[in-house]
Structures are given as C-alpha cells and as structure tokens.
C-alpha positions in Angstrom: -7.5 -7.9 5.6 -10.0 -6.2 7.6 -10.4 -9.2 9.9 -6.5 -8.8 11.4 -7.9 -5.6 12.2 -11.1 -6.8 14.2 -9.0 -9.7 15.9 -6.8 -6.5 17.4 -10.3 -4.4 18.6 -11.9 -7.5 20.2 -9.0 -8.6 22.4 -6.9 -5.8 23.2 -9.4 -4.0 25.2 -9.5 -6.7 27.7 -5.7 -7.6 28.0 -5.5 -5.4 31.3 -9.0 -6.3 32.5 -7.9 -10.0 32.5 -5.0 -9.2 34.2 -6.4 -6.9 36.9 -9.1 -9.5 37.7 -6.8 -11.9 38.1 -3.5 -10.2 39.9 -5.2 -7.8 41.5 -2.5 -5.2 40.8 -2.3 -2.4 38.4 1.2 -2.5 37.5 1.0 -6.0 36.0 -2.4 -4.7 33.9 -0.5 -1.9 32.5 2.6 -4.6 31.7 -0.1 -6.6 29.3 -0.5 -3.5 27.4 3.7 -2.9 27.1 3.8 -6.9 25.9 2.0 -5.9 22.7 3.0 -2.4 22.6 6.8 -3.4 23.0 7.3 -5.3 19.7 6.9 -1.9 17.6 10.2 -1.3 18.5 11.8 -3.7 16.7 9.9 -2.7 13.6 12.8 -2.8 10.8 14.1 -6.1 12.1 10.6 -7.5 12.1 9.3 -6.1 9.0 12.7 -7.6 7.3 11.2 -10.8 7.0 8.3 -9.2 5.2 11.0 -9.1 1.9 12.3 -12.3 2.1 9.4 -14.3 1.4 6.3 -13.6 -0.3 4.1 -12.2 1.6 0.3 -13.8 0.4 1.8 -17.0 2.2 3.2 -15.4 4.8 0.2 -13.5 5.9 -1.3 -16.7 5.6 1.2 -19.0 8.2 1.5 -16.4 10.4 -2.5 -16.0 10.8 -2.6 -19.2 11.3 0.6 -19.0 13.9 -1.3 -16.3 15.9 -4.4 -18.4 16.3 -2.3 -21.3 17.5 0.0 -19.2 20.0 -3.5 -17.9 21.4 -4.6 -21.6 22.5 -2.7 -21.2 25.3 -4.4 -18.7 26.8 -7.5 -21.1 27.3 -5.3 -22.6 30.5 -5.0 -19.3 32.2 -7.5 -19.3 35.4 -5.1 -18.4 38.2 -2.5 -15.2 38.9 0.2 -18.3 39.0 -0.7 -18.7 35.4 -0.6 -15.3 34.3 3.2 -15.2 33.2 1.4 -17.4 29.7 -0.5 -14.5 29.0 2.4 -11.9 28.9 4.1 -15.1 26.5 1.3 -14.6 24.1 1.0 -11.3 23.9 4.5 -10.9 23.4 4.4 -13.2 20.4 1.1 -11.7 19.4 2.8 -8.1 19.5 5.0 -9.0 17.6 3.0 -11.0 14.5 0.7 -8.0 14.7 3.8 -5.8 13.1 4.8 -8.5 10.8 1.1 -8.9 9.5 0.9 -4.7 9.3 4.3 -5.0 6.9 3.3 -7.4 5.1 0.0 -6.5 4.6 1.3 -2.6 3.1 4.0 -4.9 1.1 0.9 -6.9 -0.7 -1.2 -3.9 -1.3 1.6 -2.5 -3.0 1.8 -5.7 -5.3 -2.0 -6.4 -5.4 -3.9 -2.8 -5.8 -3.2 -0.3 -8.7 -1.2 2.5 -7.4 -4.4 5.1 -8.5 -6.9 3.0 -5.7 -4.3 2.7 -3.0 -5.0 5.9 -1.1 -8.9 4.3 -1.3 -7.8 0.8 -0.2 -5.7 2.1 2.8 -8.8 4.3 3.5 -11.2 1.9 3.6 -8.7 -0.4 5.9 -8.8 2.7 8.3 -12.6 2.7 8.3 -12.8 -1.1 8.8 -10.2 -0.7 11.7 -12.3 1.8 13.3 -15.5 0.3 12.5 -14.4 -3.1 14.2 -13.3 -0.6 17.2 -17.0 0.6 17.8 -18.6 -3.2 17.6 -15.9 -5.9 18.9 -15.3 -4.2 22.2 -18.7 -4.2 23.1 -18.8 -8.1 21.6 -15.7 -8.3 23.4 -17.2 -7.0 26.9 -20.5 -9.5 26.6 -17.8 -12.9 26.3 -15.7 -11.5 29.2 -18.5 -10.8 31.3 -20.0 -13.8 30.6 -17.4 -16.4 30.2 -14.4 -14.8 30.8 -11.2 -14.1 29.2 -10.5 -17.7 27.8 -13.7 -17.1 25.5 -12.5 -13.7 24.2 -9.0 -15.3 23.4 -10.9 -18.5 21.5 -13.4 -16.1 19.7 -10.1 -13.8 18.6 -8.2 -17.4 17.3 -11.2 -18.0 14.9 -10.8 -14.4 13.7 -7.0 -15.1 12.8 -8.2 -18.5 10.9 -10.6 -16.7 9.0 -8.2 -13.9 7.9 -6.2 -16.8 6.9 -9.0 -17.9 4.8 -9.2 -14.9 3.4 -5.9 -14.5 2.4 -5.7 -17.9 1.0 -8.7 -16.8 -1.5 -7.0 -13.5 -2.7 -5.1 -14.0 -6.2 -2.2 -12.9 -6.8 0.9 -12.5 -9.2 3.7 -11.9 -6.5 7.4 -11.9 -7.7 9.4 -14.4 -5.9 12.2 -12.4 -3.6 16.0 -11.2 -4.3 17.9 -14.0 -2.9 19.3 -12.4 1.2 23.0 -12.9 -0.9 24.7 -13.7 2.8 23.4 -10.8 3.8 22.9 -10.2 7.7 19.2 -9.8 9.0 20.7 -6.7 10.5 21.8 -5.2 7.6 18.9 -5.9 5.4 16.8 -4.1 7.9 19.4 -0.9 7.8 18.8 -0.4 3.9 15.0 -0.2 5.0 16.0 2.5 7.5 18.8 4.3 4.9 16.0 4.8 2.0 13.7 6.6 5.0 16.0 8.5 6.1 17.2 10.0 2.7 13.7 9.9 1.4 12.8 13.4 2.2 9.2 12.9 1.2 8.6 10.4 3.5 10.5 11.1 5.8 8.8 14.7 6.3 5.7 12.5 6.5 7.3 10.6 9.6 8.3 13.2 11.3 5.1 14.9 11.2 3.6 11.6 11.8 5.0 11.1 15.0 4.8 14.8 16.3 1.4 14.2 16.0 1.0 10.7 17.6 2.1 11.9 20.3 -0.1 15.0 20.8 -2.9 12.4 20.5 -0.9 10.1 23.5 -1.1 13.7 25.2 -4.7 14.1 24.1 -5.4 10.6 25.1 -4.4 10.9 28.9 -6.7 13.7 29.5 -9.4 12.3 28.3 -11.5 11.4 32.0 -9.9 15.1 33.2 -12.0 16.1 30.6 -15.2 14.3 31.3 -15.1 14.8 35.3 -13.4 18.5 35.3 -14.6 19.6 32.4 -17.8 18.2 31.3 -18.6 17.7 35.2 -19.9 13.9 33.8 -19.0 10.7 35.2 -16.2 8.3 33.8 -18.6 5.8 31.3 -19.4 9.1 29.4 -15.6 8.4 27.7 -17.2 5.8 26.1 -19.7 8.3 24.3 -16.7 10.5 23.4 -14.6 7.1 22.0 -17.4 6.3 19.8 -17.8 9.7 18.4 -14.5 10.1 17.9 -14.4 6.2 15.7 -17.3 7.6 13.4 -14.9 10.5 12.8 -12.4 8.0 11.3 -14.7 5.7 9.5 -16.1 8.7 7.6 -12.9 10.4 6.8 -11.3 6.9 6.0 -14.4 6.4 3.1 -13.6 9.8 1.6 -9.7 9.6 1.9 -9.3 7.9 -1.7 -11.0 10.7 -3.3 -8.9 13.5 -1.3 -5.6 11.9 -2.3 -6.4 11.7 -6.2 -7.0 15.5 -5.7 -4.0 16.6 -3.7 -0.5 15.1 -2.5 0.0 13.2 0.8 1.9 16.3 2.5 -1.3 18.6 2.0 -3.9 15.8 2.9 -2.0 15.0 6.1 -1.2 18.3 6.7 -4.9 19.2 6.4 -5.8 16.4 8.8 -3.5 17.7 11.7 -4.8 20.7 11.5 -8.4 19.2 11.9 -6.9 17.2 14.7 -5.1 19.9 16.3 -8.3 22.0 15.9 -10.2 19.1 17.6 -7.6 18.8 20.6 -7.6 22.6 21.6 -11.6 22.7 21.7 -11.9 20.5 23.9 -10.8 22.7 26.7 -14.7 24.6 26.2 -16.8 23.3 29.2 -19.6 22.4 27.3 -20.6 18.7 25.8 -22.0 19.1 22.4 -18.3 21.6 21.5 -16.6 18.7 23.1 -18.4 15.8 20.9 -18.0 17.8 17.8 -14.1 18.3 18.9 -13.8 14.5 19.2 -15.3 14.0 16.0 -12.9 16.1 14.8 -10.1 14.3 16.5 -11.4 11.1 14.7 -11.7 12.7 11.5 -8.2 14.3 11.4 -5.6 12.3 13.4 -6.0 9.0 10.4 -5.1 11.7 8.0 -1.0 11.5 8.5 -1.4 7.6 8.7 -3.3 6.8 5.8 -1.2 9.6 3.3 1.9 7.8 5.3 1.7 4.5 4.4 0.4 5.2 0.5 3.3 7.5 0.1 5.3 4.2 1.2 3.7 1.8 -1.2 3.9 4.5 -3.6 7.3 5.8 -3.5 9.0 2.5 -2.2 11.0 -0.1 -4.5 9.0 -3.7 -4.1 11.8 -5.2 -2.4 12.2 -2.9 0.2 8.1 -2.3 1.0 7.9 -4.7 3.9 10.4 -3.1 6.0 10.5 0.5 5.1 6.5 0.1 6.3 7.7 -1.5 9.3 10.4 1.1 10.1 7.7 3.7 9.1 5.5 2.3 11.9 8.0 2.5 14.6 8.6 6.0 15.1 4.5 6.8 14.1 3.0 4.5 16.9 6.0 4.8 19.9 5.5 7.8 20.5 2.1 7.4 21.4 2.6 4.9 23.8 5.5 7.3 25.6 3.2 10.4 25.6 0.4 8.5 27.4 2.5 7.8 30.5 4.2 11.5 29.7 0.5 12.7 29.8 -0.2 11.0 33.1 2.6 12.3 35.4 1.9 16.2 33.4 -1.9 16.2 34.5 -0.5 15.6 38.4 1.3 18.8 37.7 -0.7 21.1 34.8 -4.5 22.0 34.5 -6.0 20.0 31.3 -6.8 22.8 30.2 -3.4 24.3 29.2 -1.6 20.6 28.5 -4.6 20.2 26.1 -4.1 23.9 24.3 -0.2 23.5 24.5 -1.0 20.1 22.8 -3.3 21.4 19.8 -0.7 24.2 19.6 2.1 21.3 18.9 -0.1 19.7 16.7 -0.6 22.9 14.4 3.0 23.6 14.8 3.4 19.7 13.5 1.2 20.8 10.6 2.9 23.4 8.8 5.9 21.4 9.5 4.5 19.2 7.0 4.0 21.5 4.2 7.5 23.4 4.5 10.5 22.4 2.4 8.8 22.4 -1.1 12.7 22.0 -2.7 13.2 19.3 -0.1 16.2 16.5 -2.4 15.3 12.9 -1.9 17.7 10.6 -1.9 16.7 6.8 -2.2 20.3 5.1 -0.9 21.1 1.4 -0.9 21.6 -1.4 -3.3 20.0 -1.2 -6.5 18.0 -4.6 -7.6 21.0 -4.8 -10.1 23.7 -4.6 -7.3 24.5 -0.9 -8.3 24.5 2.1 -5.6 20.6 3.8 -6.2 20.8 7.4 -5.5 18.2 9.6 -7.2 17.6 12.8 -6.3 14.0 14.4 -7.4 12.4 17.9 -6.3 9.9 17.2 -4.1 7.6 19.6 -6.4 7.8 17.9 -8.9 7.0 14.8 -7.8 3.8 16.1 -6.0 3.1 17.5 -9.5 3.1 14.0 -11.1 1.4 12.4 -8.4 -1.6 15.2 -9.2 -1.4 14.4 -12.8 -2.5 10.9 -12.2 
C-alpha cells in the first residue's frame, strides 16, 4: 500500500513547479495545488463507492485508472496545454480519496484488529519516509527532463501498487446489495454514524483543530527561517526533513503505544507534543527550532493514526469505506484553509505571536480530546438486518475494553 503513498510524495511537489515554468503566473501554480486538494471535499460521496464493491479489486482498477489518466500529461509542453494538467489532477485528486477509503476499508478486513494501530503506523512512516526520498528523486527527473518524466515515473508507481494489490490474499465479503438506494443517501448514513459516534467524533474534532494549527504552523515556516533563524529560504528544507524523521519514528512505535492506552490519550498526547513543538519555535536559535520540528513531526501523526484505527475499529464493515472518507474531510480541509488563513495573518501579526497563539490552540485542542469521559455513542442508521441500529455505550467503558486487549 505504501507505493500509493510514494506516487503522492514524488509528483505533488512539482505540480506548481510545472505550472509556474510553464504559465509564468503564480495564481495558476497555486490552482494545481487546489485541483488535488479540492476533491477532499466530496469525501462521503467519494468514499461511498468504497462499500459498494469490494475493495481488493477496486484498489486494483483504479491504480491502474490513475496510471492511465496520467498518460496525458506526457503531451503537456506549452501554457496552451496546461488546462490537461488541471484535468488530471482533478481526476488524480479525486482517486487519491477513493484509494485512502478504500485502502482503511481493506485493512479493516485484512489485518487483526490487535496489529491495526501497528499497520496504520507503519503506513504513516512509509508515507513520510517516501516524503524525504521521492522529492529529491522527484527534483533530479524535473531538472533533468522535465515534468513529462516525473508524471511517467509516478504512472509506473500506480501499476506497481496494482501489482501489489493483486498479490495480497484476501477473504472479502461480497457487499449489501445499494437496495435502490440513492448514492446521496448511502453517503449520509456514513456521515449519521460520525456524527452520533461520540468517540470518533471527539477524535475528529480534535483532529481538525489541530490540522489546522499545523496549516497555521505551516505558513510561517520561511518567517521562521529568515526572521527568526536569520537563515536563507533552502534551510526549510533541513527543517522539512527533520520534521519527516519525527513522523517515521513515532509511526514505528505507534502500534506499541495504542496496545497500551486508548486512541483519545495517544492523540491527545501527540497534540500536545505538537503543540509543544509549534510554540518553541518562536526561540531564535536553530538547534531549539530543529528539535521543535522534530517534535512537530513526531506529534501532529498522532491524532491521524489513533483516528483512522478507531474507524476501522469501531466501524460496521459496510460502512468503513465512507465513514473513513467522511473522516478525512473535515481532518485534511482545514489545513488547506489555514495555509491561505496563515498567509494573509503574517501580513498583519509577528510570527512570533500567530505561532504561540497557534501552539496555545493546539493544547487547547488537546485537552479537548480527553474531556467527556461519560460522552453516549450513538451508532444510527440501518442495521445489516434492515433494523434501526442505535447502541448507546460509555465511552469508559469501551476504552476499558480496548485496554484489555
């Protein structure tokens, strides 16, 4: 599964490179990042068709979709042309939330519920590993050949996670029949069990709080390094890479943390880290700044990793695909939105107190995530049987079970 992820690190880097050297404008490179960006707002509708087939031969078509759809891309040498590119990275957008659904929608099928907090950890350190090579892999094709051969390297990479799909085996049960249902409505039962799930949806809200303290955190990151740091702009890159060993360690270890403590406690532990991280990097001084991006990287994977196991954890088979889609949605928009936010708020603010009002939201976001320990969950829609499901648990004790195992 790791090789969806390194497809993602090797070409999105250079989406708005591309388009800069060939339009000449800024406003269109920024657009190439909203084409893939965009897509996550659809997420329930999207990850809807996640439960309606199975999803070991749908991840399969649709990595091989993806490489076809990025063929065209190989025709793009002019600005005239450059309307194909925003095509493909609409589609590619798009598949990329399909694959993330159903992708948490096999794991859930595929890996005992005991190694899941491991599996989605070592996804997270795979992600972040292909982060610190493919850009750099990424950077030598541009340079060298342009952007036609990053998009042909990143087609092989869907085929071969194709391939590697095709070689996993797996007992999957064949899917509820739609029964006339509308696409719209199968996505709302997706949205209905969040909502009412207080669990998750505590996880969610903290989630996004703190996605977008790292858009926040994100924009200010070259008013740290020429203000702060008094360095010039290519030191980011030291900070970026810091910041992805942060995340592949603490996605190695985060199997082990969540057989020893719930999902609210391991998140809410990483924001904390994270918020720590964001606040200390206001100290003018590089090695406090390295070891705050470190612990940036260490902490912000917390929330997404105890996120998406509490999903496959707590979420009925049928329903995986698009509750992790939904789940997606409000976790990764936000940081899109607070990275323009964070733009226009450093014309106005110093970093230094955006950056200490962010770690403050953060924190805030933290114990957030540990409050309501008599929260009632309420799983609503339409039993597999055709029966109303309502359960009602105390969050404690389901913690308590989950600490048992």
């Amino acid at each position: 599964m790791w090789w969806s992820r390194a497809s993602a690190a090797l070409l999105w880097p250079w989406q708005p490179v591309w388009t800069k050297s060939l339009t000449r404008s800024d406003s269109l490179a920024a657009v190439t990042t909203f084409c893939v960006w965009a897509p996550i707002l659809f997420g329930p509708l999207i990850g809807t068709l996640a439960d309606r087939a199975r999803r070991r031969p749908l991840l399969i078509w649709t990595n091989l979709g993806i490489a076809v759809v990025l063929l065209p891309l190989l025709a793009v040498r002019s600005s005239d042309q450059i309307w194909i590119l925003f095509a493909v990275l609409i589609v590619y957008g798009t598949s990329s939330v399909l694959l993330d659904a159903a992708e948490a929608a096999l794991v859930a099928t595929a890996v005992p519920e005991t190694l899941r907090g491991d599996f989605n950890g070592l996804r997270m350190t795979a992600r972040e590993g292909m982060k610190l090579v493919a850009p750099l892999l990424g950077a030598l094709l541009f340079v060298q050949f342009g952007g036609t051969a990053v998009a042909l390297l990143d087609a092989v990479t869907f085929v071969l996670a194709a391939i590697a799909f095709a070689l996993i085996r797996v007992s999957e049960p064949v899917p509820r029949p739609a029964e006339a249902q509308r696409w719209s409505v199968q996505a709302a039962e997706g949205i209905r069990y969040l909502r009412h799930h207080w669990v998750l949806w505590r996880l969610v809200l903290a989630g996004a709080a703190t996605m977008g303290v790292a858009g926040l955190n994100g924009a200010s990151v070259y008013a740290v390094v020429d203000a702060g740091l008094q360095r010039p702009p290519a030191f980011a890159g030291v900070l970026y890479a810091v910041q992805g060993i942060g995340s592949v360690v603490i996605g190695l270890f985060a199997g082990a943390l969540l057989r020893r403590m719930p999902e609210r406690v391991f998140a809410a532990a990483g924001i904390m880290l994270f918020a720590m991280g964001v606040a200390l990097r206001v100290v003018p001084s590089v090695p406090v700044v390295l070891l705050a991006r470190a612990m940036i990287g260490a902490g912000l994977p917390c929330v997404l990793i105890a996120a998406m196991t509490a999903v496959q954890r707590e979420t009925p088979g049928q329903l995986v695909g698009r509750v992790a889609a939904t789940v997606n949605t409000p976790l990764f928009a936000p940081h899109a939105i607070a990275l323009a936010a964070g733009a226009v708020l450093l014309a106005l603010v110093d970093h230094r107190a955006l950056l200490l009002a962010a770690g403050t939201a953060a924190a805030i976001a933290a114990v957030g995530c540990l409050l309501g320990s008599r929260a009632r969950t309420q799983a609503a829609g339409p039993a597999p049987g055709g029966s109303a499901r309502v359960e009602d648990s105390d969050t404690e004790g389901t913690e308590t079970a989950h600490e048992s195992r």
